[in-house]
N, C-alpha and C positions, 0 to 999 in steps of 0.2 A: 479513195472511197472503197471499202468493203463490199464485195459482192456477196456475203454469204449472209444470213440470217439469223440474229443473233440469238445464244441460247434460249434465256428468258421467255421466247415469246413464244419457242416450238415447244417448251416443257409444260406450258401453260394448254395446250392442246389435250386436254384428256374426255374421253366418251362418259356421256351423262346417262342414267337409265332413265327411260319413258314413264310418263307419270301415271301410266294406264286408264287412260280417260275412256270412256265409251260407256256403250250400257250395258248393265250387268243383268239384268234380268228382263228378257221379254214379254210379251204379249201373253198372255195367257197361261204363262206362270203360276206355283203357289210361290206364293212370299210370307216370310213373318215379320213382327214389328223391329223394325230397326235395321235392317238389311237396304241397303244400299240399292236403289233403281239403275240411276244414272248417273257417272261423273263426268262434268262438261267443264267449258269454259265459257260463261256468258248463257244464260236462258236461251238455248235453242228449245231445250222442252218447258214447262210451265207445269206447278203443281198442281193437281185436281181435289177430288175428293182422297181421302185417307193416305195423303201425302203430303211431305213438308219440304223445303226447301233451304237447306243449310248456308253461311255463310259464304261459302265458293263456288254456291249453286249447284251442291249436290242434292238429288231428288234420294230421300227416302220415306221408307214405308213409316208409316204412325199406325195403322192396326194390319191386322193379316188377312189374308184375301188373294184375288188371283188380279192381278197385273195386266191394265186395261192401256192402250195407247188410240188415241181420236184426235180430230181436229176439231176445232172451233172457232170459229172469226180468226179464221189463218191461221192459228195457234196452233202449235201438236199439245196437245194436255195427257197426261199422264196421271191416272187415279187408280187407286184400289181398290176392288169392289169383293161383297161377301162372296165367299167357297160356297 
């Protein structure tokens, strides 16, 4: 029996790069229409007013304004409100 570990499975070992999830623009922010809030995994934030919520549950802006973060019935919401 082989003590050593066969090539195959150590070549298969290579570093992936990070998908850069978090948020991108805070609280009190200017933001314009289409600029990216938050990249997440799973609704931890929820969209509010003048925000949308993309297919992989990314939060972005829908009009421009200054970048509001609240809760609500437990929720964190995330809306754009006028400059």
């Amino acid at each position: 029996m082989a003590h050593t570990k066969s090539q195959g499975k150590t070549n298969q070992k290579t570093n992936r790069p990070g998908q850069r999830r978090g948020v991108k623009k805070f609280g009190g922010q200017k933001i314009d229409v289409g600029q990216i809030i938050v990249r997440q995994v799973g609704s931890s934030f929820h969209a509010g007013t003048g925000v949308k919520t993309g297919k992989d549950f990314t939060i972005y802006a829908v009009r421009p304004g200054i970048v509001k973060f609240f809760k609500k019935l437990g929720k964190n919401i995330i809306s754009v409100i006028k400059a």
